[in-house]
C-alpha positions in Angstrom: 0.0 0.0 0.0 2.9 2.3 1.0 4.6 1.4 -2.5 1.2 2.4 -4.2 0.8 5.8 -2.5 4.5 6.6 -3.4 3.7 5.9 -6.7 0.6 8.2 -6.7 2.4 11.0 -4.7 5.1 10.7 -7.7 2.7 10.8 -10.5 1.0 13.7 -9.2 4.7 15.2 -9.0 5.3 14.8 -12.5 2.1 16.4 -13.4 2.1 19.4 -11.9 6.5 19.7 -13.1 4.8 19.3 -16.6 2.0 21.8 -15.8 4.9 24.0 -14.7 6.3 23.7 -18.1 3.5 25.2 -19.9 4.1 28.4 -18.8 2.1 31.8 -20.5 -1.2 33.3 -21.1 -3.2 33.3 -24.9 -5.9 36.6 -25.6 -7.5 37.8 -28.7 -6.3 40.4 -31.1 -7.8 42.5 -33.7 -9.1 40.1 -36.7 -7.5 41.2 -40.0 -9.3 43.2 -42.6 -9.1 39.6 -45.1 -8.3 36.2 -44.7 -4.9 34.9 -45.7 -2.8 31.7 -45.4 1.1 30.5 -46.7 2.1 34.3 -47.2 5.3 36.0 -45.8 5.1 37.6 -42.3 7.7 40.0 -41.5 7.9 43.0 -39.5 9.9 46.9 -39.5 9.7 47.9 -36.1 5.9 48.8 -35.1 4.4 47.6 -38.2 3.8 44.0 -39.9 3.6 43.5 -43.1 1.6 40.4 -44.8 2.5 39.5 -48.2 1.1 36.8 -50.6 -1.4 34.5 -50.2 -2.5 30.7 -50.7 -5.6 31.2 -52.2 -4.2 34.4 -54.8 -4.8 37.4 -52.9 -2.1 40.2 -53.8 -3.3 42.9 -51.9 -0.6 43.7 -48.9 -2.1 43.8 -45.2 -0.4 45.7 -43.1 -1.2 45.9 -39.1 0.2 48.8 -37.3 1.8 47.6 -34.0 1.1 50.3 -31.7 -2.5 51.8 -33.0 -3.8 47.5 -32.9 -5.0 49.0 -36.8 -4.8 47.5 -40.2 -5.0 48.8 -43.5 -5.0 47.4 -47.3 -1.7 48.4 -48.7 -0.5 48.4 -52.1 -1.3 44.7 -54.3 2.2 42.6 -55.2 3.0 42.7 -58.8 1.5 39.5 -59.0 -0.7 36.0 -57.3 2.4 34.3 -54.8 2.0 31.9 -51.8 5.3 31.3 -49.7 7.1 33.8 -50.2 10.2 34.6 -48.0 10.6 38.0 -47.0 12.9 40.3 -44.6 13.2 43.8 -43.2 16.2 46.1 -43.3 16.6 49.6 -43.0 13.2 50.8 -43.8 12.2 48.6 -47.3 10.3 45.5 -47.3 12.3 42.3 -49.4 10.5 39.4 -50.5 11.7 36.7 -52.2 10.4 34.0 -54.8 7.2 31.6 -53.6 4.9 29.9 -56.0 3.7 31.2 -58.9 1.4 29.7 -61.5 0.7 27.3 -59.2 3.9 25.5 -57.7 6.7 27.1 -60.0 9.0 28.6 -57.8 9.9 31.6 -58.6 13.6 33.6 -58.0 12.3 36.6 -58.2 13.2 39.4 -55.6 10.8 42.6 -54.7 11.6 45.6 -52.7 8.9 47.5 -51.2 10.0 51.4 -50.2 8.5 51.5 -46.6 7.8 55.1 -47.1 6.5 55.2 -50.2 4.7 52.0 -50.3 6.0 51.5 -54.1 7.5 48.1 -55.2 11.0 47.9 -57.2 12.6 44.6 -58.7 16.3 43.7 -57.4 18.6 41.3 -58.6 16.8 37.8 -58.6 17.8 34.9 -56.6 20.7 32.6 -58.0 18.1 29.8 -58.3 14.4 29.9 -57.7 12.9 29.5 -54.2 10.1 28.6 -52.3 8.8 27.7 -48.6 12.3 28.6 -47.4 13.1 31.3 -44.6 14.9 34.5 -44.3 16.0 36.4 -41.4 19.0 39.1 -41.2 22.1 39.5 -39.8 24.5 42.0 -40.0 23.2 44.2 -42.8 23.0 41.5 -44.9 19.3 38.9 -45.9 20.2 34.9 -45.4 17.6 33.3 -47.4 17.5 29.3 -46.4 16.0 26.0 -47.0 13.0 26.0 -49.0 11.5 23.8 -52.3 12.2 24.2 -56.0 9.3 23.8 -58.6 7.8 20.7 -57.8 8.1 21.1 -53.7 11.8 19.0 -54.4 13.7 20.0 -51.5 17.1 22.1 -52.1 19.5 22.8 -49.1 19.9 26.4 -50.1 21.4 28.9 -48.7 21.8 32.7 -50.1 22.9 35.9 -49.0 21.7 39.1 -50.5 23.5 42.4 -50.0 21.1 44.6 -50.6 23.7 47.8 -50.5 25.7 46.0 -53.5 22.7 44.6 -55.1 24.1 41.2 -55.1 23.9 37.4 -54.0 26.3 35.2 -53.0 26.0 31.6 -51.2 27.1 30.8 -47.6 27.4 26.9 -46.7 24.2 24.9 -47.2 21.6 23.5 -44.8 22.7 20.2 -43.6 19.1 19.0 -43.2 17.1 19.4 -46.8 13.4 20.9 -46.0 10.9 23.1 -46.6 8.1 24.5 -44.4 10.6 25.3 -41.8 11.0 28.0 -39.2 14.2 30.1 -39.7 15.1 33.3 -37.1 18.4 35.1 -35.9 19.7 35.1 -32.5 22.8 36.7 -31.2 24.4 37.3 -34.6 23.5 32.9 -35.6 20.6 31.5 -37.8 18.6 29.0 -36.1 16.4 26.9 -38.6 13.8 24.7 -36.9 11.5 21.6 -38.0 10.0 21.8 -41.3 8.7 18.8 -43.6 10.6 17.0 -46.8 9.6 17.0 -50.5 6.6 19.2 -49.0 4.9 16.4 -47.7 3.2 17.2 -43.9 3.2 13.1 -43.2 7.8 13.6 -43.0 7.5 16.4 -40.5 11.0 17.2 -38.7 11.9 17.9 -35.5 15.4 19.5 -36.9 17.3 22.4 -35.5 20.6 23.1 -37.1 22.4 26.7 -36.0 24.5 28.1 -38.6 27.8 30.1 -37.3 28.3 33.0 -40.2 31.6 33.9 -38.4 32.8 29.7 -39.4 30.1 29.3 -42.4 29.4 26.3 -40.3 26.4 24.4 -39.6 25.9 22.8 -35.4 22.8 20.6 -34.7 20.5 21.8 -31.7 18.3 19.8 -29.3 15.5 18.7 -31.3 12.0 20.2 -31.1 9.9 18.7 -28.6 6.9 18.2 -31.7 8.3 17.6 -35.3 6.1 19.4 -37.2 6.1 22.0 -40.3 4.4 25.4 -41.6 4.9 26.9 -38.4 5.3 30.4 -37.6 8.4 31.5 -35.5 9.6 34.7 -33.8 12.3 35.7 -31.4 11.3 37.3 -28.2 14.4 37.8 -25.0 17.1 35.9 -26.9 14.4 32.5 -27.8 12.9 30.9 -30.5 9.5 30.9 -30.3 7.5 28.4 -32.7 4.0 28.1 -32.8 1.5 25.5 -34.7 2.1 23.3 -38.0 0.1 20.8 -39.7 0.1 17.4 -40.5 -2.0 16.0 -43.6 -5.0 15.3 -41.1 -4.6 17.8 -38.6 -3.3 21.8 -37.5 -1.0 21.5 -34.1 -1.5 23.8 -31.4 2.1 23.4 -30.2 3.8 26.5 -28.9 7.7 26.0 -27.7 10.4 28.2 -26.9 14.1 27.2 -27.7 17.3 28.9 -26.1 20.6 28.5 -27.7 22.3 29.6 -24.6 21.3 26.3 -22.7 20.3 24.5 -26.0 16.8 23.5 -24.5 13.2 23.7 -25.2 10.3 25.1 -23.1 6.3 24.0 -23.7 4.3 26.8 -23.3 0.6 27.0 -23.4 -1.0 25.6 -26.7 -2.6 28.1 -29.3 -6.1 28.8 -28.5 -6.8 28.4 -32.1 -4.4 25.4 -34.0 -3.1 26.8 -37.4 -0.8 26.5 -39.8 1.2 29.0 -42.8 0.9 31.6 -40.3 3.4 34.2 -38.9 4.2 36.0 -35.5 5.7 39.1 -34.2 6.9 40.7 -31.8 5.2 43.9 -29.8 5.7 45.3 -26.2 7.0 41.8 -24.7 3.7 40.2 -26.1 3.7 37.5 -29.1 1.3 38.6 -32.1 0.6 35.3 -34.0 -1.1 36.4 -37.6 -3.9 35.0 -39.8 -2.9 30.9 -41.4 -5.2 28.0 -41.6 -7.2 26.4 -38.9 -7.2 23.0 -40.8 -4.8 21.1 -42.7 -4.1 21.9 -46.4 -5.6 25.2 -48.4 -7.9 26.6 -45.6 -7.3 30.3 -44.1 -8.6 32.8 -42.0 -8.2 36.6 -40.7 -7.5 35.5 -37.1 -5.1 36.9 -34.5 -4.2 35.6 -31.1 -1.5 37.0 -28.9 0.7 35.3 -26.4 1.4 37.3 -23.2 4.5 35.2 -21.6 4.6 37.7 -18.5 2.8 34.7 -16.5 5.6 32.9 -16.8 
């Protein structure tokens, strides 16, 4: 009987560690003006820009931080879903996606921040799609991703955009697409994704890439292997939210710090969704519009995580 109880007392132990390890608090946000889904997310200090969209959409949304506002701005050139894109120095850069269906495209586009007018830059040394892009020291890494045909390449680019110019960097170790890419302290992290595009080979990969070596390090592997996520940075951590199978949408939110290479659960997404984005606003997590089910679905929905509970 004593042995039983012990056993109890311990269970009950475990539970409430792993209760402890879902630390944070979810609220709503301000639903966006349409619905979008597989588009770029990136943001230039208080504002966010969404561009692209699974289901043809070209007008850009934009959602301004600090007013919780969003207007329509100006349409793409053209119909793209997963795009990359980047922010530097007051100009929006996005990069390839699917076009005409699931040609990828190599492409670049530079949207003037103050103008809100688009301009073409030099194009991609090979076309691109359902990659990542995040920047470090002046300078856009654009990595992973899918040529036409969602056949995974282990790409890995650097745009100048003062030169006007590409070169390439050492690749990905781990081919994939659908995958979560940020900058932390001067390193690219890029986390989970799916191969060939297929949701049923979802990943649990995290590979750190050291631009001071042009070397690649693996990191402790996500907790959920899962793809079409959306991923900020927030106090030094990853932050990765939802992904889909071919069945379902994940609710999974972790945090990963490269400073003691480990993961955190957190508390799931009210709302499970996929080919989504986040960002970041007065400590609080903004995660943007995506799909509530699996596959071409979408929706104008935005929840925000408020980590100050942990």
């Amino acid at each position: 009987m004593m042995v039983v109880l012990r056993c109890v007392f311990a269970l009950a132990m475990l539970a409430g560690a792993a209760n402890a390890h879902e630390p944070g608090q979810w609220q709503g946000g301000v639903e966006g003006p349409q619905p979008r889904s597989e588009m770029a997310v990136v943001q230039d200090g208080a504002l966010a820009y969404l561009i692209g969209d699974y289901n043809g959409a070209t007008e850009v949304l934009i959602y301004d931080l600090d007013a919780q506002s969003w207007r329509v701005g100006p349409d793409f050139p053209y119909p793209v879903h997963h795009p990359m894109a980047a922010a530097l120095d007051g100009s929006v850069f996005v990069f390839g996606g699917y076009v005409n269906g699931w040609e990828a495209s190599d492409a670049v586009w530079v949207l003037d921040g103050e103008t809100l007018e688009w301009s073409e830059a030099a194009p991609m040394p090979s076309p691109l799609a359902a990659g990542g892009a995040t920047t470090i020291d002046g300078k856009i890494h654009v990595v992973g991703g899918s040529l036409s045909g969602a056949v995974n390449t282990d790409a890995h680019m650097i745009y100048d955009p003062q030169a006007d110019a590409w070169e390439t960097a050492s690749p990905m170790p781990t081919q994939r697409d659908h995958l979560g890419v940020v900058a932390i302290e001067g390193e690219i992290l890029a986390i989970g994704g799916r191969v060939d595009g297929d949701p049923a080979f979802n990943l649990d990969t995290v590979e750190i890439y050291d631009p001071q070596t042009d070397r690649w390090r693996s990191g402790m592997p996500m907790p959920t292997a899962r793809s079409g996520v959306a991923a900020t940075v927030l106090d030094d951590k990853a932050f990765i939210f939802g992904g889909e199978t071919r069945e379902v949408t994940f609710a999974a939110a972790e945090a990963y710090d490269p400073a003691t290479d480990s993961w955190t659960e957190l508390a799931p997404l009210p709302t499970p969704r996929h080919g989504f984005g986040a960002v970041v606003h007065d400590g609080q997590i903004l995660t943007l519009m995506g799909a509530p089910t699996a596959g071409g679905d979408r929706s104008n929905l935005v929840e925000v995580f408020v980590p100050s509970a942990q």
